[in-house]
C-alpha positions as CSV (number, residue, x, y, z in Angstrom):
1,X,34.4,20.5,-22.7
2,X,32.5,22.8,-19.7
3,X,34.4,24.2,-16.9
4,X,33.1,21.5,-14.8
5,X,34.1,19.0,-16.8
6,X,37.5,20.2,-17.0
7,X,37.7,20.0,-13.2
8,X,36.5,16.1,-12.8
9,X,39.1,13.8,-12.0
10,X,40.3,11.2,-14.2
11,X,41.1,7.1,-13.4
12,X,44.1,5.6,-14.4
13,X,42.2,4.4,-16.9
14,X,40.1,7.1,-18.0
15,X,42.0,7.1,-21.6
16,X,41.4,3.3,-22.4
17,X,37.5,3.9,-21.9
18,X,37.6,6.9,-24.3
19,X,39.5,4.7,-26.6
20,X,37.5,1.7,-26.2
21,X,33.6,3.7,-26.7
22,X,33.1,4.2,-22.6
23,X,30.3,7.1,-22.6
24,X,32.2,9.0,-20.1
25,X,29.8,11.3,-17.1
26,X,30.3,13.1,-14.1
27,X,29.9,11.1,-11.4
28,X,31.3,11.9,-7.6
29,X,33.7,14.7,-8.9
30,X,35.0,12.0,-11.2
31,X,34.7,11.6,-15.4
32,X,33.5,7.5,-15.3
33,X,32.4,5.2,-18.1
34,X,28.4,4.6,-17.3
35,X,28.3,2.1,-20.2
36,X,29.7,1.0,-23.5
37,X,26.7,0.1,-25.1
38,X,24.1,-1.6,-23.8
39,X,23.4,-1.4,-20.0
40,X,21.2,-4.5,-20.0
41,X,23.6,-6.7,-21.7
42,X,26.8,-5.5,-19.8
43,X,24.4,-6.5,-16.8
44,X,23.6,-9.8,-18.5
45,X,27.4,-10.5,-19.0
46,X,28.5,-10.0,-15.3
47,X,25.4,-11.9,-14.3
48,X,26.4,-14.8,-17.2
49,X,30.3,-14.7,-17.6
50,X,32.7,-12.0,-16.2
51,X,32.2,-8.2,-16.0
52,X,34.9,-5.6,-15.3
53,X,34.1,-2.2,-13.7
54,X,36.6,0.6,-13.0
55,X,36.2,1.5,-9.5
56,X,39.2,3.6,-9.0
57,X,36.8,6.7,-8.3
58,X,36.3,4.8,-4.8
59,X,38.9,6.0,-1.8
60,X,41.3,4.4,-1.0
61,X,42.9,4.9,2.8
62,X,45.5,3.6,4.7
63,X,45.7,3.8,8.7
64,X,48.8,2.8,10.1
65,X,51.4,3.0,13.3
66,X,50.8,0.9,16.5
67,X,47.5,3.2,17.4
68,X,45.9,2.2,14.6
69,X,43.7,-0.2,15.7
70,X,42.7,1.2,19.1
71,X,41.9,4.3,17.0
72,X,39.5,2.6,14.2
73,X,38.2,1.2,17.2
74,X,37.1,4.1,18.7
75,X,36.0,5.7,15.2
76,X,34.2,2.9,13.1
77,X,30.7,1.8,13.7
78,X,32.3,-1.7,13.4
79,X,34.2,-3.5,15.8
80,X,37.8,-4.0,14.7
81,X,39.3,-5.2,17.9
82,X,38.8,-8.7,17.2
83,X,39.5,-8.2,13.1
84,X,42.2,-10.4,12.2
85,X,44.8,-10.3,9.4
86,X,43.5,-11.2,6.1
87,X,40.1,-10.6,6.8
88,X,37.4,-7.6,6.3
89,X,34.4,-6.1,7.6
90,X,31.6,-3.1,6.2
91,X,30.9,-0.5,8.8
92,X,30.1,3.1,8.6
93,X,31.7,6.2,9.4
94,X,30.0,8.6,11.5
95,X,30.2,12.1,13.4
96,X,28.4,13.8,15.8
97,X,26.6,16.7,14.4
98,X,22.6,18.1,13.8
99,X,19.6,17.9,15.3
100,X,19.9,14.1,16.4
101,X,23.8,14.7,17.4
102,X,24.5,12.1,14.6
103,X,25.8,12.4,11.0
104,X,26.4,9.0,9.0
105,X,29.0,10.3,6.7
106,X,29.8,7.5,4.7
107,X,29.3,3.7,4.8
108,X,32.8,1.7,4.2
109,X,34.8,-1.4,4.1
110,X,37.8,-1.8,6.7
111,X,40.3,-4.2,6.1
112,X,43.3,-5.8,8.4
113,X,46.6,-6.4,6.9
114,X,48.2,-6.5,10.0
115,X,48.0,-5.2,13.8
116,X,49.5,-1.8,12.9
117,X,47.9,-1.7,9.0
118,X,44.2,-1.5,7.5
119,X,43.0,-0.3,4.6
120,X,39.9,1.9,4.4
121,X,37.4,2.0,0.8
122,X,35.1,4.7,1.0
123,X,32.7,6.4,-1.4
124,X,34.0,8.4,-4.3
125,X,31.8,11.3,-3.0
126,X,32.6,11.4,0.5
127,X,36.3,10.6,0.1
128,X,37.0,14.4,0.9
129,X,34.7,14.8,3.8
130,X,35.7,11.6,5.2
131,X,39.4,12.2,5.3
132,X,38.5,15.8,6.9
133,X,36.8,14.2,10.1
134,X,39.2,11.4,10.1
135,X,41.9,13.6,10.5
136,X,40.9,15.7,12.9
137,X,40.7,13.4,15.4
138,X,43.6,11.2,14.5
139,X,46.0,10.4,17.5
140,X,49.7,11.0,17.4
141,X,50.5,7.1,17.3
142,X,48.5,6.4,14.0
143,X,49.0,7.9,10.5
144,X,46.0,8.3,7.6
145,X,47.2,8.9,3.8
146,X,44.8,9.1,1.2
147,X,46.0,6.7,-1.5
148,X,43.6,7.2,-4.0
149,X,45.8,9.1,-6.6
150,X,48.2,6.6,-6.7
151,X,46.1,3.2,-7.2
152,X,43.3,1.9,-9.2
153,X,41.0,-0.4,-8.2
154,X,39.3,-3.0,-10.4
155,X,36.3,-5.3,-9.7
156,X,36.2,-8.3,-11.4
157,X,32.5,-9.8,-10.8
158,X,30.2,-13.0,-11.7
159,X,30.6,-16.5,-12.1
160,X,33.9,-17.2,-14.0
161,X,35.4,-13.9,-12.0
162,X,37.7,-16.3,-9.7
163,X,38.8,-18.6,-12.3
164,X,40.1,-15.2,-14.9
165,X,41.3,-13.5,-11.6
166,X,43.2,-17.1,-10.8
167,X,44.3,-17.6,-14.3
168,X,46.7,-14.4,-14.5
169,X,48.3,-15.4,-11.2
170,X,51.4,-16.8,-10.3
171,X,50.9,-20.6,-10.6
172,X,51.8,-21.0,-6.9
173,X,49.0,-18.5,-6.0
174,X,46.5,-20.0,-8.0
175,X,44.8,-22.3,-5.5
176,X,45.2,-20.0,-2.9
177,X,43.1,-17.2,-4.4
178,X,40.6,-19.7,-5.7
179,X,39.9,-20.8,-1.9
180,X,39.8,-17.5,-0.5
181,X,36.7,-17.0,1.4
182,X,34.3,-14.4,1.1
183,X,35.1,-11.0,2.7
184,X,38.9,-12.4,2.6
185,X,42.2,-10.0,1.6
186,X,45.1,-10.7,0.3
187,X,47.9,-10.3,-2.4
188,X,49.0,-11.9,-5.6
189,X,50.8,-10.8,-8.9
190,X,48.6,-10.3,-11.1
191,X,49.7,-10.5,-14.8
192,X,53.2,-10.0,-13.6
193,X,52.1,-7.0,-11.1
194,X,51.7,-6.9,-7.5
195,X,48.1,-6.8,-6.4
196,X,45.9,-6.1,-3.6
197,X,43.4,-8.9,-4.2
198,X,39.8,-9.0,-1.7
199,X,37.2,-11.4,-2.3
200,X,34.2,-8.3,-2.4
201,X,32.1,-7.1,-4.5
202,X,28.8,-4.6,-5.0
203,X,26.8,-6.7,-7.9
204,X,25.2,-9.8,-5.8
205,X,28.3,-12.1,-7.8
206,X,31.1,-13.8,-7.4
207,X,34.5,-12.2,-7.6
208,X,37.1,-9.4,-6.7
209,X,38.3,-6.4,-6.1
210,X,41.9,-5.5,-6.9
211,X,43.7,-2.5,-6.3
212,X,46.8,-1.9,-8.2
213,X,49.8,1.1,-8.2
214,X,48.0,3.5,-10.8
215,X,50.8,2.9,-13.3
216,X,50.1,-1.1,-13.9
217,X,46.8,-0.1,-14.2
218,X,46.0,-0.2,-17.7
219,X,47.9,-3.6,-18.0
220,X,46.0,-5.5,-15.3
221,X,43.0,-4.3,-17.2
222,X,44.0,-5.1,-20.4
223,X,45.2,-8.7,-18.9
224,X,41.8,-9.3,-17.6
225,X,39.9,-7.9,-20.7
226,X,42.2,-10.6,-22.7
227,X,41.1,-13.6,-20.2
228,X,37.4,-13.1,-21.4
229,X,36.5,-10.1,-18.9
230,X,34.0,-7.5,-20.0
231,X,34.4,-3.7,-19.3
232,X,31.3,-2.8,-17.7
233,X,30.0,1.0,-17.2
234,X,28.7,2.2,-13.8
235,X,25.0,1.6,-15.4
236,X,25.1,-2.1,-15.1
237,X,26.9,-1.6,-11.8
238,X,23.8,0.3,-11.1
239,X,21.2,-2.5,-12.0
240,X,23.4,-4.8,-10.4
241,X,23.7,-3.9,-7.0
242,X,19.7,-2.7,-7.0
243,X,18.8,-6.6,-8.1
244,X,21.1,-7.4,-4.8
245,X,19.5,-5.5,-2.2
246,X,22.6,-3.3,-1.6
247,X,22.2,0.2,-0.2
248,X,23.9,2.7,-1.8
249,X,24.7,6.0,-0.3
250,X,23.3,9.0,-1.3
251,X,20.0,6.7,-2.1
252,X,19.2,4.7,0.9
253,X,21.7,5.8,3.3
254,X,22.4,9.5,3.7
255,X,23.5,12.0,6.1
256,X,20.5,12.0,8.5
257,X,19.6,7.7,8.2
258,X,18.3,5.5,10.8
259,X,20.9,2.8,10.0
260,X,18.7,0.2,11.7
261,X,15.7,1.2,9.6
262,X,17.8,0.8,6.5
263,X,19.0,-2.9,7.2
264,X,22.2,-1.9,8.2
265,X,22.1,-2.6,11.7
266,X,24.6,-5.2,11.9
267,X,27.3,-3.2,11.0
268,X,26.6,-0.8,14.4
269,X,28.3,-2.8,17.5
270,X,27.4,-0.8,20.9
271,X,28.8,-3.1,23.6
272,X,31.5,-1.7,25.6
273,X,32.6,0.3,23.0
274,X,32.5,4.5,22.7
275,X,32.6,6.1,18.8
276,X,31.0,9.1,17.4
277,X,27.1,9.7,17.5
278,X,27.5,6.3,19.7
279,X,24.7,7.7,22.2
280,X,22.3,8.4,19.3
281,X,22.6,5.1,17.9
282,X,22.3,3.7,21.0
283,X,18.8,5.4,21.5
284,X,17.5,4.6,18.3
285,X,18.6,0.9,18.5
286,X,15.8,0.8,21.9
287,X,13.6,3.2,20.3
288,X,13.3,1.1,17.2
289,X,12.5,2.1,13.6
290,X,9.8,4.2,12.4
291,X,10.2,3.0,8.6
292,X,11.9,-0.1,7.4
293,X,14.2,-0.8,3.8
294,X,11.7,-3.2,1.9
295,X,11.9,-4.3,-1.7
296,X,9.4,-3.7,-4.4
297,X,7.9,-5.6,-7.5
298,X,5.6,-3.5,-9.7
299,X,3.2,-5.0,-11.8
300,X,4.0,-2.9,-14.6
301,X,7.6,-2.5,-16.7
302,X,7.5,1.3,-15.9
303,X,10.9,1.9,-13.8
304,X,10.1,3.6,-10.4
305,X,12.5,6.4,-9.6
306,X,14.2,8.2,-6.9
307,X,11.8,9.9,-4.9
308,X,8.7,8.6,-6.1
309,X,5.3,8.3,-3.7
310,X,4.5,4.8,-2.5
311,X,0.9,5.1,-1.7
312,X,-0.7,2.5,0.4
313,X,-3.0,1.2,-2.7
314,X,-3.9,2.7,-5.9
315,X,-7.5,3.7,-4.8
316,X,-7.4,8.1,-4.6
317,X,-7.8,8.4,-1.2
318,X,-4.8,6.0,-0.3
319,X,-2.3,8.5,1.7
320,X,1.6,8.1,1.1
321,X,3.2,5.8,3.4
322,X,6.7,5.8,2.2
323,X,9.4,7.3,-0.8
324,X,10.9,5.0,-3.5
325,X,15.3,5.5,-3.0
326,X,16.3,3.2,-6.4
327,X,14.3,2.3,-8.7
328,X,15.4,0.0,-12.3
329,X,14.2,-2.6,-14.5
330,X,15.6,-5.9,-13.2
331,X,16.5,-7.9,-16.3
332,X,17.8,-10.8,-13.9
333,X,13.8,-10.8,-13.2
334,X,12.6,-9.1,-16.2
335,X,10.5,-6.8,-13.8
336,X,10.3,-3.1,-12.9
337,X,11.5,-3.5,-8.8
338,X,12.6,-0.5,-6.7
339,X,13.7,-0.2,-3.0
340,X,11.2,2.1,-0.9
341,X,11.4,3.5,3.0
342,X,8.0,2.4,4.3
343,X,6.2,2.8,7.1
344,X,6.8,0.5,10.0
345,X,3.3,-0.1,10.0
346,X,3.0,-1.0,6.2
347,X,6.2,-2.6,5.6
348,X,5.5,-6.5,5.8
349,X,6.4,-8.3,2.8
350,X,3.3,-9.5,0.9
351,X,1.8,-6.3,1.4
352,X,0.3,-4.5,-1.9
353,X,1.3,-1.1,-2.6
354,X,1.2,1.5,-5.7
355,X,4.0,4.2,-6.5
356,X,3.2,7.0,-7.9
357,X,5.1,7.3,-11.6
358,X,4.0,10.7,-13.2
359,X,0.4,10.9,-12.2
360,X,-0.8,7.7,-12.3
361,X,-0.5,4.9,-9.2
362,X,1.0,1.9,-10.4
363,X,0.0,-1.5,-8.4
364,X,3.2,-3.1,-6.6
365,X,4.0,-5.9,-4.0
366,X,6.5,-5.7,-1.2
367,X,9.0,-8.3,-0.9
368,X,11.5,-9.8,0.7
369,X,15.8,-8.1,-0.2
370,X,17.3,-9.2,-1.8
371,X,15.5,-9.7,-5.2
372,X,18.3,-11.6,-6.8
373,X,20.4,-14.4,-5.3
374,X,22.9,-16.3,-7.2
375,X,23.3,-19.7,-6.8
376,X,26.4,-21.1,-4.9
């Protein structure tokens, strides 16, 4: 093992992937399973049946006392003023900082338990950052504590994710967590343990996400694995939530986005409300985008990464006109599809494009995000 290895954190249930033939890798300061053995048919699975995916490298934050709300408030990108018990919201955390007095730090997902109690999920990556520039400006009537150490966090994703989750409930819970809506919280024991339950997910499916004290960890899994759940890496997770349309940070949201050019302008409220970088969002809501999130099909298999050209056709003289940020085989569509920053200009769907993929200018077609839909 490298010194860096040595120095990544471990889940909860780091040791049952070892045992179980998880290919562990570095990812966010963590040591994560990215599959256990193929990608495409751990994709297939979640898509099919149930997959199960350790996200316990995600932070987990509680905010608390009777500033709490008031605070988030005046912090989130998202209006929580109105967020009622039981219920959740995405936003994104932002400072004030650089050239355009805006930095989005992270995106996230705020939850209400109660008037003086949310819950926080941010990215693994971030976590530390985050809890920083939280902290500095937290008031004296509100408290922040970094949970992440002591809970795991499960998703439990695709079409028969409900009825397993359901299953290892108390019988009197059963029909409760079976109606719960979309972007819903709650809590149920869970094979015997006591369980944050929310009705989210990052894979375009059905489903949950649970988080559980770290120590029942390994026997909520196991439960779930027993019901007909299948451990999935962070490589189908991947796939997934590219065939879904979902922005990932680091990809297509960093430090310096446009949030409205990425799609994600419904998660920025601006009425009557004051928050970091506020004033620079506000100007680049009237100003509008320059480029736009799109989603592209390529006519060949050959996966479009990262970084790679999108050229306005694959004549020679065509000039760049946007950067591909994700880019996968689809085997939902059995395609090569990628998400690209375009152009305003060039970014209508039906429009015909080329990448550039390692000299040569493959033909592809803009469309409409999300690629995959499931059927409800």
């Amino acid at each position: 093992m490298s010194a860096d290895e040595s120095r990544l954190r471990e889940t909860p249930l780091a040791a049952w992937h070892r045992d179980h033939g998880g290919r562990m890798v570095p990812f966010g300061g963590w040591s994560m399973p990215v599959q256990y053995g193929s990608i495409v048919e751990e994709h297939r699975a979640t898509r099919s049946h149930c997959g199960l995916f350790d996200v316990s490298h995600m932070g987990r934050l509680t905010v608390a006392g009777a500033g709490a709300r008031d605070w988030l408030e005046s912090t989130l990108t998202r209006s929580v003023a109105g967020l009622a018990a039981g219920r959740a919201r995405y936003t994104l955390v932002t400072d004030e900082g650089g050239p355009r007095s805006l930095r989005v730090l992270d995106d996230a997902l705020v939850a209400c338990e109660g008037d003086t109690l949310f819950q926080l999920v941010v990215n693994a990556a971030n976590r530390e950052r985050v809890v920083e520039s939280l902290a500095a400006r937290l008031p004296a009537n509100a408290s922040l504590e970094d949970r992440t150490g002591q809970t795991a966090m499960i998703a439990v994703q695709g079409p028969q994710a409900v009825g397993i989750v359901a299953g290892l409930c108390e019988p009197r819970q059963r029909e409760a967590i079976t109606a719960m809506p979309v972007y819903r919280t709650g809590r149920a024991e869970l094979a015997g343990v006591d369980a944050a339950v929310s009705r989210t997910g990052y894979t375009g499916e059905d489903g949950f996400e649970l988080v559980v004290d770290a120590d029942c960890a390994t026997r909520v899994w196991e439960a779930l694995v027993s019901a007909g759940g299948r451990p999935c890496g962070l490589g189908a997770r991947d796939t997934l939530r590219l065939e879904a349309g979902m922005p990932l940070y680091g990809h297509e949201l960093v430090e310096s986005s446009d949030p409205f050019a990425v799609g994600l302008g419904f998660a920025v409220n601006l009425e009557g409300r004051e928050f970091p970088g506020r004033k620079t969002l506000a100007e680049l809501s009237a100003a509008g985008p320059t480029r736009r999130r799109v989603g592209l099909i390529l006519a060949s298999r050959r996966p479009a990464r990262e970084g790679y050209p999108v050229v306005a056709s694959a004549a020679a003289q065509a000039g760049e006109i946007g950067v591909v940020t994700s880019g996968s085989f689809a085997p939902s569509l059995e395609a090569s599809v990628a998400m690209a920053m375009l152009d305003v200009s060039r970014a209508d769907a039906g429009g015909e494009v080329a990448v550039e993929i390692r000299g040569s200018r493959e033909p592809a077609r803009i469309v409409p995000l999300p690629f995959y839909r499931r059927k409800t």
